[in-house]
N, CA and C atoms as a LAMMPS dump frame, in Angstrom:
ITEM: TIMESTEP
0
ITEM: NUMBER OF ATOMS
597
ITEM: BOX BOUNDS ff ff ff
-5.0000000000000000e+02 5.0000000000000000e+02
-5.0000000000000000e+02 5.0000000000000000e+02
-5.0000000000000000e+02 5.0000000000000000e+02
ITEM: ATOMS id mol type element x y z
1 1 1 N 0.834 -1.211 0
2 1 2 C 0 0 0
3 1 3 C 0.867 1.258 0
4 2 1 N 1.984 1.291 0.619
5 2 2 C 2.937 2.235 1.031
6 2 3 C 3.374 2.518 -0.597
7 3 1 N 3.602 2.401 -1.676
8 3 2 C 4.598 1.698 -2.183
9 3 3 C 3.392 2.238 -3.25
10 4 1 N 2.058 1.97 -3.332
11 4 2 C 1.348 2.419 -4.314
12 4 3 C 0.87 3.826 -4.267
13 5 1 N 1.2 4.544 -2.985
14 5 2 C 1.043 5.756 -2.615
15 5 3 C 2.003 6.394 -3.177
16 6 1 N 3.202 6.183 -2.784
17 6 2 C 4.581 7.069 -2.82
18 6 3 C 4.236 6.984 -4.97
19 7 1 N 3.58 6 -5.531
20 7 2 C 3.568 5.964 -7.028
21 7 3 C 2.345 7.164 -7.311
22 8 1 N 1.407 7.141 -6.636
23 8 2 C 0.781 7.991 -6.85
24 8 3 C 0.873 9.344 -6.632
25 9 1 N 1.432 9.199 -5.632
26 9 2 C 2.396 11.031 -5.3
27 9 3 C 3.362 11.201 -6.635
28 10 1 N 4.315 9.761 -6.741
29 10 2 C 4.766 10.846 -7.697
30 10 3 C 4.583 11.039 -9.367
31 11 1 N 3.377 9.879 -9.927
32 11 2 C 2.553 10.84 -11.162
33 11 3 C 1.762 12.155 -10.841
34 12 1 N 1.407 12.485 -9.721
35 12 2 C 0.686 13.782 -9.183
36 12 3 C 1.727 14.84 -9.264
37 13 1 N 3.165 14.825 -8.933
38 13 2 C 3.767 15.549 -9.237
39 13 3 C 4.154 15.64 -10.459
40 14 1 N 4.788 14.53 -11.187
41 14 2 C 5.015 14.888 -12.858
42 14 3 C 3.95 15.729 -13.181
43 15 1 N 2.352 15.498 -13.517
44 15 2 C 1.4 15.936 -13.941
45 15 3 C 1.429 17.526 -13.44
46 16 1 N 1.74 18.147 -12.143
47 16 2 C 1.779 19.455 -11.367
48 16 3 C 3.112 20.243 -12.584
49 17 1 N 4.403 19.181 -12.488
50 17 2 C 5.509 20.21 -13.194
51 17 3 C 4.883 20.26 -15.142
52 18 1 N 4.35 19.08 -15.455
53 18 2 C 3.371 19.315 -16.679
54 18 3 C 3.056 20.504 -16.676
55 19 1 N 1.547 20.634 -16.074
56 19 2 C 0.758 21.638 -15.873
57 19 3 C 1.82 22.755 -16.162
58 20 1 N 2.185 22.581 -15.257
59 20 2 C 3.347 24.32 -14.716
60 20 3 C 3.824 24.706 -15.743
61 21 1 N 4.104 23.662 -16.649
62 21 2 C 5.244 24.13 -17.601
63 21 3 C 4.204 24.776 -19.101
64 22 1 N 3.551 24.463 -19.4
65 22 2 C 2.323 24.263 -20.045
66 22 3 C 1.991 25.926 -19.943
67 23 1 N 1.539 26.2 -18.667
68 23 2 C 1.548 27.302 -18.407
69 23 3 C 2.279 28.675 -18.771
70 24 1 N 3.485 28.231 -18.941
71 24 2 C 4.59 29.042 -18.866
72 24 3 C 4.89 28.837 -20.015
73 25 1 N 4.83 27.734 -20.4
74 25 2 C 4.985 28.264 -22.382
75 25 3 C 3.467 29.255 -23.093
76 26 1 N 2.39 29.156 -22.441
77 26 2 C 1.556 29.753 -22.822
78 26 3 C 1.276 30.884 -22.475
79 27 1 N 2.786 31.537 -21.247
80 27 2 C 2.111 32.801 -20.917
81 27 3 C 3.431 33.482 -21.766
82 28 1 N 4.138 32.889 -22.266
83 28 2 C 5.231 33.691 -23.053
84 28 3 C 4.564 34.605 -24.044
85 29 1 N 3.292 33.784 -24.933
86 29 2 C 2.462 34.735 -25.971
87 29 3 C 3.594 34.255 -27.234
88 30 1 N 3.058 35.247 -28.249
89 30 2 C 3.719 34.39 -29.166
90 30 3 C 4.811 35.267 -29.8
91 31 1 N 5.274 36.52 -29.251
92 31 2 C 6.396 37.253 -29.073
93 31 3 C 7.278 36.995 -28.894
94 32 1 N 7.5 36.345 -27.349
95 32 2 C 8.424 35.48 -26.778
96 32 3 C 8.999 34.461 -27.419
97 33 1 N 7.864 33.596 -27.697
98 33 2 C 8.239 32.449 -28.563
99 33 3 C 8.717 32.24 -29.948
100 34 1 N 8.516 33.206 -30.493
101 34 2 C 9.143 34.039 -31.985
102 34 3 C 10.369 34.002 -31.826
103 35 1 N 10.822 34.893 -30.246
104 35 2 C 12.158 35.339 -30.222
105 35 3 C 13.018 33.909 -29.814
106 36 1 N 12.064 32.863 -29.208
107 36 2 C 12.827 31.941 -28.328
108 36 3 C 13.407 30.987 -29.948
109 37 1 N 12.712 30.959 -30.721
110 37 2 C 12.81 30.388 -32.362
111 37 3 C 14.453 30.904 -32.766
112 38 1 N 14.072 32.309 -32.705
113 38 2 C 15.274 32.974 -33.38
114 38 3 C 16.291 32.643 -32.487
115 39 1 N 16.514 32.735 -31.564
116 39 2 C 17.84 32.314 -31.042
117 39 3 C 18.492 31.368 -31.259
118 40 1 N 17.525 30.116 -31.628
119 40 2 C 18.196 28.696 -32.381
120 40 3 C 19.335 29.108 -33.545
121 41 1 N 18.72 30.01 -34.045
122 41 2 C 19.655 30.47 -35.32
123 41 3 C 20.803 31.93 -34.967
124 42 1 N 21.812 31.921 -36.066
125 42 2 C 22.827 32.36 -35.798
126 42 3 C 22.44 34.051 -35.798
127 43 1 N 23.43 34.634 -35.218
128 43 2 C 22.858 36.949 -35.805
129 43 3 C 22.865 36.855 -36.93
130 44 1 N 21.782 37.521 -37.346
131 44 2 C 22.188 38.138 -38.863
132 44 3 C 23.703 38.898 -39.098
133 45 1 N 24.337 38.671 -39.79
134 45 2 C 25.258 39.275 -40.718
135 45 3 C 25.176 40.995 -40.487
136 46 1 N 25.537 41.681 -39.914
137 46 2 C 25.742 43.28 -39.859
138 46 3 C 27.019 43.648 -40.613
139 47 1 N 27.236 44.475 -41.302
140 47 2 C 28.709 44.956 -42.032
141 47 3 C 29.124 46.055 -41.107
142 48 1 N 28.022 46.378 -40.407
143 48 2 C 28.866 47.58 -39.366
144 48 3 C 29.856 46.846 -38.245
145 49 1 N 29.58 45.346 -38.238
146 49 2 C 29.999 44.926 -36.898
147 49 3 C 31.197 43.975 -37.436
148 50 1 N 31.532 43.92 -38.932
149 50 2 C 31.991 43.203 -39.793
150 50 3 C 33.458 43.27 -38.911
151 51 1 N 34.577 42.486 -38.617
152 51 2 C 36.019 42.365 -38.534
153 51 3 C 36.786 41.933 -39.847
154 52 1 N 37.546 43.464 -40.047
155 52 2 C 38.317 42.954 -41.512
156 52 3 C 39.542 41.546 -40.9
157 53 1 N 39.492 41.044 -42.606
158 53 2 C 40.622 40.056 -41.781
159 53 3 C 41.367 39.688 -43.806
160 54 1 N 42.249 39.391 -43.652
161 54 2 C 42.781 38.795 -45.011
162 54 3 C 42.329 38.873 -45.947
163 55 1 N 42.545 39.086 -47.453
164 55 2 C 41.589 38.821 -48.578
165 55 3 C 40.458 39.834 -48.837
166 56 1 N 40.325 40.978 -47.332
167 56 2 C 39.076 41.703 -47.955
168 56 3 C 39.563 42.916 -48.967
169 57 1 N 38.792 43.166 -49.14
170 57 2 C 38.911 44.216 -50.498
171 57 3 C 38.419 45.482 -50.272
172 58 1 N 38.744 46.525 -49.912
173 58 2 C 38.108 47.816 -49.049
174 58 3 C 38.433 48.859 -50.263
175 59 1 N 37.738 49.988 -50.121
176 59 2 C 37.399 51.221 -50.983
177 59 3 C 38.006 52.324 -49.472
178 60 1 N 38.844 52.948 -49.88
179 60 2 C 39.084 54.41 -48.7
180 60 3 C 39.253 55.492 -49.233
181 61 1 N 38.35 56.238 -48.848
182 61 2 C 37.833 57.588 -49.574
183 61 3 C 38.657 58.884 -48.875
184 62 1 N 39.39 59.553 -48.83
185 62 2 C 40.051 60.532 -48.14
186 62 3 C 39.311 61.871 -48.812
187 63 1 N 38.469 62.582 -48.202
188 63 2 C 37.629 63.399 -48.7
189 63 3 C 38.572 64.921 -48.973
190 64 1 N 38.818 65.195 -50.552
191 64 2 C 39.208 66.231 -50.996
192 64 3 C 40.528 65.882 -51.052
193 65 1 N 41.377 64.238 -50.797
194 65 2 C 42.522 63.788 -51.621
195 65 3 C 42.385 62.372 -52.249
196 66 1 N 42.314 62.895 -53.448
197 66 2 C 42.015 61.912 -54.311
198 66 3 C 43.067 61.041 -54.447
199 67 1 N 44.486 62.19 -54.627
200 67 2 C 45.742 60.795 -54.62
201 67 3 C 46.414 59.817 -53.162
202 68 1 N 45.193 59.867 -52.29
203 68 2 C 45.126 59.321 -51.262
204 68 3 C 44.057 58.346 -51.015
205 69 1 N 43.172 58.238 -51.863
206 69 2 C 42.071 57.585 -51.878
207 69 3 C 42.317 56.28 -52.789
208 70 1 N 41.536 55.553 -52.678
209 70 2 C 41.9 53.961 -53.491
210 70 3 C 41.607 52.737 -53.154
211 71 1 N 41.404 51.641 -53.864
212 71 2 C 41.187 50.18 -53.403
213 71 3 C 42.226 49.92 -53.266
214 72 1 N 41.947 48.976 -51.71
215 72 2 C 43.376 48.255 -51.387
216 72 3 C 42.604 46.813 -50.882
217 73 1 N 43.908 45.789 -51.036
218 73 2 C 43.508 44.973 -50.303
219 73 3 C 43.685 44.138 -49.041
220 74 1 N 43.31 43.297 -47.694
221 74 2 C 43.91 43.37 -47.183
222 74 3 C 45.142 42.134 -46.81
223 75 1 N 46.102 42.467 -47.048
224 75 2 C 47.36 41.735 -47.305
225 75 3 C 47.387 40.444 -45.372
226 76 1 N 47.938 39.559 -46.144
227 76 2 C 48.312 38.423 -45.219
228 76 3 C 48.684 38.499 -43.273
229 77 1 N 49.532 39.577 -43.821
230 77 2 C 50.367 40.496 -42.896
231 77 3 C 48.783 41.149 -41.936
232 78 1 N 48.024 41.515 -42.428
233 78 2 C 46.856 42.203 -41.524
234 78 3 C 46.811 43.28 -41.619
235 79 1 N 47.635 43.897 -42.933
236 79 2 C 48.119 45.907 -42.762
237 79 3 C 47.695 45.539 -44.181
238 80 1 N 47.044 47.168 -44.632
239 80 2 C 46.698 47.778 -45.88
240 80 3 C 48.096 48.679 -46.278
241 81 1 N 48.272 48.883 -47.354
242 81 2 C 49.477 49.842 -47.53
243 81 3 C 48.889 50.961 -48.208
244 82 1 N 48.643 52.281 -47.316
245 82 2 C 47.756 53.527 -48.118
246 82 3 C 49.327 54.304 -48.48
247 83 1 N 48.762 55.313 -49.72
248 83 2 C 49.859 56.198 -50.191
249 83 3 C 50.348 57.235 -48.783
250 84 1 N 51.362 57.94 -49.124
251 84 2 C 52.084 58.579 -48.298
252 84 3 C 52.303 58.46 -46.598
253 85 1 N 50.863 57.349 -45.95
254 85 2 C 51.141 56.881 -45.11
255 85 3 C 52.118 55.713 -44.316
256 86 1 N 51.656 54.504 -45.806
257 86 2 C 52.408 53.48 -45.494
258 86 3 C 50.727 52.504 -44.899
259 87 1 N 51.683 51.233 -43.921
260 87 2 C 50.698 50.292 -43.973
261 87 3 C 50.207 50.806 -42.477
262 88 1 N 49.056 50.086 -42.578
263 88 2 C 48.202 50.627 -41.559
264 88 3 C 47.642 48.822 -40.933
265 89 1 N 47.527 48.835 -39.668
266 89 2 C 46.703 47.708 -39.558
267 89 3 C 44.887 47.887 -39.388
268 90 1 N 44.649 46.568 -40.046
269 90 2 C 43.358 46.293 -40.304
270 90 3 C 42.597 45.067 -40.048
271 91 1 N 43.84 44.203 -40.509
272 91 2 C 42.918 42.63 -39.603
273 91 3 C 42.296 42.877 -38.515
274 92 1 N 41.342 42.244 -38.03
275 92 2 C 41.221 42.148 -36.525
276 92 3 C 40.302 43.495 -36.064
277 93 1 N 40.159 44.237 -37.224
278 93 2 C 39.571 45.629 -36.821
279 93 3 C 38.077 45.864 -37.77
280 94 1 N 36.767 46.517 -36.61
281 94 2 C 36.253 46.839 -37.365
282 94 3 C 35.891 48.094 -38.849
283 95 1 N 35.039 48.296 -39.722
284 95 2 C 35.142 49.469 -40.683
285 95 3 C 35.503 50.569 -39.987
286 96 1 N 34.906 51.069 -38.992
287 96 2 C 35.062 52.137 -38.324
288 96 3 C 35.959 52.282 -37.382
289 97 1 N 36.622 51.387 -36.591
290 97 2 C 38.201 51.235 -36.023
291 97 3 C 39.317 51.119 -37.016
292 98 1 N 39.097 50.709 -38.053
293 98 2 C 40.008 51.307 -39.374
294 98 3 C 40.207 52.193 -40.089
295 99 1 N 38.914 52.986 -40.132
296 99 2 C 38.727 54.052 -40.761
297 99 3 C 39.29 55.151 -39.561
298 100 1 N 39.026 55.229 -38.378
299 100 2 C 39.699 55.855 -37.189
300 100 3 C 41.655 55.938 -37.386
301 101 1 N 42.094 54.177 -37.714
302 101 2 C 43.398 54.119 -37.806
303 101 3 C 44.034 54.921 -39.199
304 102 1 N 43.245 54.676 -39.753
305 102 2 C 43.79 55.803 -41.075
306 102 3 C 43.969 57 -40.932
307 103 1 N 42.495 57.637 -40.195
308 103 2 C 42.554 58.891 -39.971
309 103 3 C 43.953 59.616 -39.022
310 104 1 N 43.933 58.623 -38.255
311 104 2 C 45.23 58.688 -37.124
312 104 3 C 46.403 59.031 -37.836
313 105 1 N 46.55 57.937 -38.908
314 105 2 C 47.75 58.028 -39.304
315 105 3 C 48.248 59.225 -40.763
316 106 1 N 46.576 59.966 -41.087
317 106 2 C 47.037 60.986 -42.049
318 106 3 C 47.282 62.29 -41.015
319 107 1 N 46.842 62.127 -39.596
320 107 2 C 46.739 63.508 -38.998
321 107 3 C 48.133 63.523 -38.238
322 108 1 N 48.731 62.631 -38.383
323 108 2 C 50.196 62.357 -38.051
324 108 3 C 51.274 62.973 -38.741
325 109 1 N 51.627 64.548 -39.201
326 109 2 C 52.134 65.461 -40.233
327 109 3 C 52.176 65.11 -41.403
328 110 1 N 50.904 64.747 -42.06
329 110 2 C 50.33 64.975 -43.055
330 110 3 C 49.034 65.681 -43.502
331 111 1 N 47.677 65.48 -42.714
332 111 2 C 46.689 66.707 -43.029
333 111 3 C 46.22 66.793 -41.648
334 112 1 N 45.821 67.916 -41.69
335 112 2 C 45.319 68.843 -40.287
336 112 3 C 43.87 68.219 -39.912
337 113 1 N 43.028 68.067 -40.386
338 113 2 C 41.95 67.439 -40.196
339 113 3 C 41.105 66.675 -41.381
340 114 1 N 41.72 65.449 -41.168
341 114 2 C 41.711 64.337 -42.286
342 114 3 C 39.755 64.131 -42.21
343 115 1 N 39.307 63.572 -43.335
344 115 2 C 37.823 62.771 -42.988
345 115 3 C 38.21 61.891 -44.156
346 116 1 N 37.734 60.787 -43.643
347 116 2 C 37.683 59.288 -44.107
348 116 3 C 36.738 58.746 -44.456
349 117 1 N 36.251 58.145 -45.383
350 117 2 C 35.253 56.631 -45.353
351 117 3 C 35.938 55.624 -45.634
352 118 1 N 35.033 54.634 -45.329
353 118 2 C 35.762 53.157 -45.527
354 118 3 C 34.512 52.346 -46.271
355 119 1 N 34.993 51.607 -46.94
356 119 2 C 33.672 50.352 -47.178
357 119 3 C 34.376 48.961 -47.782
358 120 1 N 33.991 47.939 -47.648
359 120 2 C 33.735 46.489 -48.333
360 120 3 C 33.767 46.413 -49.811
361 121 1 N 34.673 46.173 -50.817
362 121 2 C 34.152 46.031 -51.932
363 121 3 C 33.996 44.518 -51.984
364 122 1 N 34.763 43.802 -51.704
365 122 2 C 34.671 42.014 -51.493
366 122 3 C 34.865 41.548 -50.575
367 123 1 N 33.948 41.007 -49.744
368 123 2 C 33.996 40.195 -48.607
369 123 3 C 35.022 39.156 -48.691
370 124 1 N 35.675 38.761 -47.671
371 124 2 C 36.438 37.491 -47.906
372 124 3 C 35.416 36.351 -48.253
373 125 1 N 35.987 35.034 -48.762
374 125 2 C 34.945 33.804 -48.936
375 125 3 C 34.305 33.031 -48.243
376 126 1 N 33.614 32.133 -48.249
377 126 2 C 33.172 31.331 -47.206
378 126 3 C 33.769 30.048 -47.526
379 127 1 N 33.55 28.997 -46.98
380 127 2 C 34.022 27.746 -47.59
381 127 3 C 32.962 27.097 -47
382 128 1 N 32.614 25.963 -47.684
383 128 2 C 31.593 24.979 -47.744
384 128 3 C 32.408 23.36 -47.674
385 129 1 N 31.942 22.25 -47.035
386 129 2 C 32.526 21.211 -46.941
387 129 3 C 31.49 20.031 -46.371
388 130 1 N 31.598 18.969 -46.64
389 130 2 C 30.845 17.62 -46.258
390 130 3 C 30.093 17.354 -47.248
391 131 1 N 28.753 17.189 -47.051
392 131 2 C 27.731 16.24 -47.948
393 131 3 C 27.162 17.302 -48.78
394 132 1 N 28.307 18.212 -49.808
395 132 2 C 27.585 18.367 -50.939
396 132 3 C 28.12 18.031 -52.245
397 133 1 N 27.363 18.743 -53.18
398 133 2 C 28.245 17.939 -54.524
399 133 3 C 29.536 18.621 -54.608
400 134 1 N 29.636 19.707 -54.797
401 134 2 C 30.95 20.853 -54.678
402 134 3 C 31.535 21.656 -53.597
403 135 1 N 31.869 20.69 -52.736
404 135 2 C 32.787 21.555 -51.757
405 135 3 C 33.938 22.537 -51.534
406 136 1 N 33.782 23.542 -51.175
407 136 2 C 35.122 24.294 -51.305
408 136 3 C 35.008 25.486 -50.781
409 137 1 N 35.781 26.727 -51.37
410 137 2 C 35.594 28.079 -51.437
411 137 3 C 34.805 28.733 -52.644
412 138 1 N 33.864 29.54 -51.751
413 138 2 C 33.498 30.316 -52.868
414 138 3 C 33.086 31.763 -52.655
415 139 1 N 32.66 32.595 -53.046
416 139 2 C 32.971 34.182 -53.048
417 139 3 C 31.071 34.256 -52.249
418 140 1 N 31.925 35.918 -51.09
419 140 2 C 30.545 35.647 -50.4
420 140 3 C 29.486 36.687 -50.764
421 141 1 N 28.324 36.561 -51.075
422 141 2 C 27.541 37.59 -51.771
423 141 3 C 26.556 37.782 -50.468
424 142 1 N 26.114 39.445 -50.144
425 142 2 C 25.296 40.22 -48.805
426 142 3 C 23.932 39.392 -49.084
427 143 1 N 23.687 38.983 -47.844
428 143 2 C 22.259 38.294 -47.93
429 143 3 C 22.303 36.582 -47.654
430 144 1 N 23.468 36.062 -48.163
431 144 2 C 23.415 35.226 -48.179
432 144 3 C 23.034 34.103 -46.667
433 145 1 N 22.121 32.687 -47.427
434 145 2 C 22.037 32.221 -46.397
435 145 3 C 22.527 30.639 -46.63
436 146 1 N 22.573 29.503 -45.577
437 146 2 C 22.984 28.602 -45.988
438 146 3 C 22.719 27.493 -47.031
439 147 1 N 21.589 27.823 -47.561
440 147 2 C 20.549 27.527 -48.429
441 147 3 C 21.483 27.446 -49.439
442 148 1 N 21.001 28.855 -49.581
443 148 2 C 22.324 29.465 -51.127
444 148 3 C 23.667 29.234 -50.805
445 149 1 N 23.897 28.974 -50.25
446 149 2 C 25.905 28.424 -50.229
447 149 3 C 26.102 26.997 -50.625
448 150 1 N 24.401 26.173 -50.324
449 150 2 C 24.766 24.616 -50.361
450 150 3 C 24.237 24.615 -52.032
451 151 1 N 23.102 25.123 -52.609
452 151 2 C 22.867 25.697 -53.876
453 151 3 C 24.362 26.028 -54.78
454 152 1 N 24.879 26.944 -54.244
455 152 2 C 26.249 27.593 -54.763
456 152 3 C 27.041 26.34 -54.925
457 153 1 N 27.101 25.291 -54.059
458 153 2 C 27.621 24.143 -53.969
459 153 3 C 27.734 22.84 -54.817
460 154 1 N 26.431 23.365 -55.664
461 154 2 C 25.732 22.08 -56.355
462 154 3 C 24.705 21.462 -55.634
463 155 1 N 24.333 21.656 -54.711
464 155 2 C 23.109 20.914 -53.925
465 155 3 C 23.247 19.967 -52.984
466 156 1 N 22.555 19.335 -52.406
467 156 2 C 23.254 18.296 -51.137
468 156 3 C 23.495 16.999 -52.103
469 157 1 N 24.118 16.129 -51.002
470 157 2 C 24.248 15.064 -51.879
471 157 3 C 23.073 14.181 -51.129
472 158 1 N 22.977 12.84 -51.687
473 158 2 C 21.584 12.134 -51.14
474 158 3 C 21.557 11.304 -49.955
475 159 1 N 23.153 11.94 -49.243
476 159 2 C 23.244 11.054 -47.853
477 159 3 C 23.017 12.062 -46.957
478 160 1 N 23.215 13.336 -47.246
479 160 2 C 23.238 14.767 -46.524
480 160 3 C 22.137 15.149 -45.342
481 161 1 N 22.567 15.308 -43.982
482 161 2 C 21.309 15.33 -43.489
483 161 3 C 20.892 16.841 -43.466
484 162 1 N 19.769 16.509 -43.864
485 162 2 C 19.139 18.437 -44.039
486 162 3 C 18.253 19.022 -43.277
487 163 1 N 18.704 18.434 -41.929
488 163 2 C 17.86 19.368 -40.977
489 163 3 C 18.671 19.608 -39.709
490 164 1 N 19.971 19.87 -39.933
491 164 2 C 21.285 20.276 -39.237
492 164 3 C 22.255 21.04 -39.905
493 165 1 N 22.747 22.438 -39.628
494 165 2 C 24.337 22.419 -40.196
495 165 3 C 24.834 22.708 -38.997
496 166 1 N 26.681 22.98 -39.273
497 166 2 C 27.814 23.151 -38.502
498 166 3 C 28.389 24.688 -39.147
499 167 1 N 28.366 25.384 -38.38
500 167 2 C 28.912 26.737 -38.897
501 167 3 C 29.575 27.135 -37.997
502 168 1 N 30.875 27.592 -38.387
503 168 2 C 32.204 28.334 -37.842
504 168 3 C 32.566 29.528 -38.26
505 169 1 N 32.246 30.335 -37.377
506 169 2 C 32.461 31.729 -37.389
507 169 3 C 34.268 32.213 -37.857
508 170 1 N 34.174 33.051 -38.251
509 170 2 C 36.123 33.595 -38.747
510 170 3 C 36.632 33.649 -37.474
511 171 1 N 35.826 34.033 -36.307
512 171 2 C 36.692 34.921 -35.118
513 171 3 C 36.546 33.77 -34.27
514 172 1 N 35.56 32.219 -34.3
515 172 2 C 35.646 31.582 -33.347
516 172 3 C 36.52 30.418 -33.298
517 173 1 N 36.554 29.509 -32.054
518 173 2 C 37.348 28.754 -31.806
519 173 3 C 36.988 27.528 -32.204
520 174 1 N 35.679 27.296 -32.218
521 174 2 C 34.568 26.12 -32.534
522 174 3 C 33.212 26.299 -33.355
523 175 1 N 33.167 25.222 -34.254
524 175 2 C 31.878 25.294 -34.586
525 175 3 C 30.67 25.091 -33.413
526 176 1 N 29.349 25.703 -34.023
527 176 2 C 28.286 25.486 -33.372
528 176 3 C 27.39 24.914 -34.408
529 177 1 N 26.361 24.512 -33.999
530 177 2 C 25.453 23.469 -34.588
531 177 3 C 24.002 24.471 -34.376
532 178 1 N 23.36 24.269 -35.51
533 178 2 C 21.739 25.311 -36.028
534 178 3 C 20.873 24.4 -37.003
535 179 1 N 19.417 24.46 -36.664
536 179 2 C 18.838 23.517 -37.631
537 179 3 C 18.589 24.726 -38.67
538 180 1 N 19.078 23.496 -39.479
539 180 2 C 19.101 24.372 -41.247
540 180 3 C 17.3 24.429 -41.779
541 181 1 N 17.614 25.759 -41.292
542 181 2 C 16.455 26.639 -42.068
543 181 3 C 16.634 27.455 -43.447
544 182 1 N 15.825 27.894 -43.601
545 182 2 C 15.837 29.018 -44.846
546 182 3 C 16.43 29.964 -44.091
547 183 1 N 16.637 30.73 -42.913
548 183 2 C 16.783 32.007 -42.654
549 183 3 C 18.067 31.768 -41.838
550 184 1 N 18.953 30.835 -41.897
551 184 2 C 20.42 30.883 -41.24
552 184 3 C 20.896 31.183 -42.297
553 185 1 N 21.58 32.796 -41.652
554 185 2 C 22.734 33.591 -42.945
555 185 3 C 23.942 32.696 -42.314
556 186 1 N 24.658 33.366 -43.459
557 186 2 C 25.884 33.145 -43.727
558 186 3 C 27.07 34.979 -43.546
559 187 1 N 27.644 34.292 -43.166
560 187 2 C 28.686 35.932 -42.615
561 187 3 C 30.236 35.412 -43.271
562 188 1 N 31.033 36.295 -44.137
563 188 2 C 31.941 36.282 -44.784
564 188 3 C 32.985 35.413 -43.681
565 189 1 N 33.927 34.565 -44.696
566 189 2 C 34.697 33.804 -43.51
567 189 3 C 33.875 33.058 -43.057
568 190 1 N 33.036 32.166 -43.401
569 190 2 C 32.515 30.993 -42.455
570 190 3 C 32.93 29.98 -42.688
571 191 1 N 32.686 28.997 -41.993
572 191 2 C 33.056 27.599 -42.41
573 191 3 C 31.884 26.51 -42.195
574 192 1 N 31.191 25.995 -43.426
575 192 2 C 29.679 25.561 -43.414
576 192 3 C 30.286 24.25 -42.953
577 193 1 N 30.032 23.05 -42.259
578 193 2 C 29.592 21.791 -42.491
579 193 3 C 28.451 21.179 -42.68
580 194 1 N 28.196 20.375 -43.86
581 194 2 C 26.928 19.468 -43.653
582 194 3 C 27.277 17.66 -43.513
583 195 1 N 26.614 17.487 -43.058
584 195 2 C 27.267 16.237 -41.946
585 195 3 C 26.166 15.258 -42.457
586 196 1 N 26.428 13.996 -42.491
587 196 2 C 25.514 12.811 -43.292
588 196 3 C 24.577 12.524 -42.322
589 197 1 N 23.364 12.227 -42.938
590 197 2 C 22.291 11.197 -42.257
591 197 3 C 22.508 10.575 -41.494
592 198 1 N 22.317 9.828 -40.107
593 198 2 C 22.582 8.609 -39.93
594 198 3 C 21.786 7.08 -40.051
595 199 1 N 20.783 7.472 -40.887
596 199 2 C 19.654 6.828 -41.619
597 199 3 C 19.284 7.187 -43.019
């Protein structure tokens, strides 16, 4: 009897943390739960928050010196080489912490009060790898999501599981894992995996 009690206490409690929980997904509303969706998936892609790194391709506008202005690209080393300044570093830095280092370095006895822009003409690439037909590098176009990179790829192959990828950020140490939706971007410098079925 003891023994059928203590069983009945404790489906009465499962059923109580049920309830409870039930509750609490239903008092989120469907705001909450929108947002709780989106977090599964990676940030969107911002270019303001972009870190130059190798391979990018930048436009620098020195307003009212033209023979100071120019595409450069950014070299191995992590430094751009602008005219009469010399190289400047840029890896590792965002548009606007670069565009700051330039400015630094024209107001350094060369102009009295320099103004700068900066912009992106080519993102570095992404690379793609595992279960598609064409794995590799390929050039990264704004917008992009993983959809279109495995597309860009040639398509999955027919062992490919397609309701997982592996994406590695440029700046991180490890991949993380996102169910492959339509709306997981892609951010210059990634590193896609798609990883096989296991059925």
């Amino acid at each position: 009897m003891e023994m059928i009690g203590v069983m009945r206490i404790g489906k009465l409690a499962v059923g109580c943390l049920v309830a409870a929980l039930s509750v609490l997904v239903l008092s989120m509303g469907p705001v909450h739960a929108r947002q709780a969706i989106e977090a599964a998936a990676p940030p969107p892609f911002q270019p303001s928050d972009y870190v130059l790194g190798s391979g990018d391709k930048v436009r620098v506008t020195v307003f009212g010196e033209d023979a100071l202005s120019g595409q450069f690209v950014v070299a191995g080393t992590g430094l751009v080489s602008i005219p009469l300044v010399g190289e400047v570093q840029a890896a590792g830095l965002t548009l606007k912490d670069f565009q700051g280092g330039v400015e630094q370095s024209l107001r350094n006895g060369y102009l009295k009060d320099p103004r700068v822009s900066v912009e992106v003409l080519n993102y570095r690439p992404f690379y793609i790898m595992g279960e598609v037909e064409k794995p590799g590098q390929y050039p990264y176009t704004s917008g992009l999501t993983v959809l279109n990179a495995v597309a860009t790829a040639g398509g999955f192959t027919y062992r490919a599981n397609q309701k997982r990828v592996f994406i590695k950020r440029m700046n991180d140490q490890t991949e993380r894992q996102f169910p492959l939706t339509g709306g997981v971007e892609v951010a210059p410098g990634d590193t896609i995996r798609i990883t096989e079925r296991l059925f």
